[in-house]
N, C-alpha and C positions, 0 to 999 in steps of 0.2 A: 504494500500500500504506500502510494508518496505522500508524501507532506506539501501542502498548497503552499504558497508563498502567500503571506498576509504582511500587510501593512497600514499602516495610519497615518492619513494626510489631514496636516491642519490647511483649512482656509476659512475665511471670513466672509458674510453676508456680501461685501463689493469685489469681493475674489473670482474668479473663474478658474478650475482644474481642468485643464484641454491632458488625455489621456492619446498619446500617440501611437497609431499602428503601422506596421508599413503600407498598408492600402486604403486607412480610414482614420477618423478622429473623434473623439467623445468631448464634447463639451458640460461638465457639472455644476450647479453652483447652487447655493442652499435657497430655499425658494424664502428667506428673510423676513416673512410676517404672514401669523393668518390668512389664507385665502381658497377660495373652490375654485375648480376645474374643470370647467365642464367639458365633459366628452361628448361627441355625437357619434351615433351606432348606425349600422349601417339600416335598421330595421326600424328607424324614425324614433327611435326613442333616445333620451339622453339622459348619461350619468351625472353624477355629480361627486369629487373627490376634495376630498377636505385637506388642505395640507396645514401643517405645523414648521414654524421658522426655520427649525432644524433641518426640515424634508427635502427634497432634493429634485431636482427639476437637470434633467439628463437629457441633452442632442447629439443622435448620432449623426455621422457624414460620412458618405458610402467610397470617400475620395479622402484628400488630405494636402496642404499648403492654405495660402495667406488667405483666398477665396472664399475656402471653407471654412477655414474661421473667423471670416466676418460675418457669412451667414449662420454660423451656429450661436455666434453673440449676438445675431440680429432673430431669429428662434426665438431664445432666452428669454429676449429683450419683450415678444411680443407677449410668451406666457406670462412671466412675471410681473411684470410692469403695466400691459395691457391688457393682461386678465383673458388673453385670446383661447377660443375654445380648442379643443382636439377633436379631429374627425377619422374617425376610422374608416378602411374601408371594407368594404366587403369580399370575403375568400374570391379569389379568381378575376377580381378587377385589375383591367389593363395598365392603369395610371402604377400602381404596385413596385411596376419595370423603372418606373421613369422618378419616382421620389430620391430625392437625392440628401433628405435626412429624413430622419422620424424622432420623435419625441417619449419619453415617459417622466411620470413622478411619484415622489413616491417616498419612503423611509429603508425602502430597499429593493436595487436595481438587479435583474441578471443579463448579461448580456448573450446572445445568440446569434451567431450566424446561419442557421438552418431554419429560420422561419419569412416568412414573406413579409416583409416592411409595409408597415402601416394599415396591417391587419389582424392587430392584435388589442384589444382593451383593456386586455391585463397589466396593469400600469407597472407590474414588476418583473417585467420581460422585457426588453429592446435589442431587436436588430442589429446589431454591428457586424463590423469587419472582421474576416474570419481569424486574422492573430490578436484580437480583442476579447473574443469569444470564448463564453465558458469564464469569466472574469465576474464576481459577485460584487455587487458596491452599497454599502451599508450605512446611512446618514449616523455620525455624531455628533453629540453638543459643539464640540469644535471643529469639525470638517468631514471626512471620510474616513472608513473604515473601508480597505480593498483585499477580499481573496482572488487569488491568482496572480499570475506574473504579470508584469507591465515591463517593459524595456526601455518607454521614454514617457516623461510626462512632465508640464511646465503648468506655473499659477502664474496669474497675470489679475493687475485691475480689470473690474468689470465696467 
């Protein structure tokens, strides 16, 4: 049996942890006060997800450079900040191919590369790149808690 690699990253409320892969990038940052989330399902109904300061609001990018990480702080920027809803879509839609991130939130992330982006509601599953994948990420009072390995990973103002 191996032993996972875990470790713990502090960041702060105006922090971003960008989690690097060599084909893709995870953007985290703690979702910083009270708020819901609403999801839309593909079957006209919509959830609603209560986060806590601590909680963690996760974008992945199926790609990786400067591009992509201004659109994953631009993601971020619209959960967070603008309260922007999540919409899932439905197994076997075409659009699926074409998203070039997807989103979760949550108190505790897994990431996956063997599921279809942006068709999951289960807010503690996410999509990523497959040297990502299989990496669990677990909100603490002061930042991150991560199992699995990471090879590169940089905090930046948000």
């Amino acid at each position: 049996m191996s032993v996972r690699e875990r470790r713990s990253i502090r960041i702060t409320p105006d922090e971003i942890l960008f989690l690097i892969g060599n084909s893709g990038e995870l953007g985290i940052v703690k979702a910083g006060n009270k708020k819901q989330v609403f999801i839309g399902m593909p079957d006209n109904e919509e959830i609603v997800l209560f986060l806590e300061p601590e909680d963690l609001i996760a974008v992945s990018a199926f790609n990786r450079g400067e591009k992509y990480e201004k659109g994953i702080r631009s993601m971020i920027f619209l959960l967070r900040e603008l309260e922007s809803p999540i919409t899932v879509l439905p197994e076997n839609h075409p659009t699926s191919n074409r998203l070039p991130m997807v989103v979760a939130t949550g108190n505790q992330i897994r990431l996956n590369c063997n599921i279809v982006p942006g068709t999951h509601p289960e807010q503690d599953i996410l999509c990523a790149c497959e040297d990502l994948s299989g990496i669990e990420i677990s909100a603490s009072d002061d930042g991150v808690d991560i199992e699995g390995a990471i090879k590169e990973f940089k905090i930046e103002k948000f």
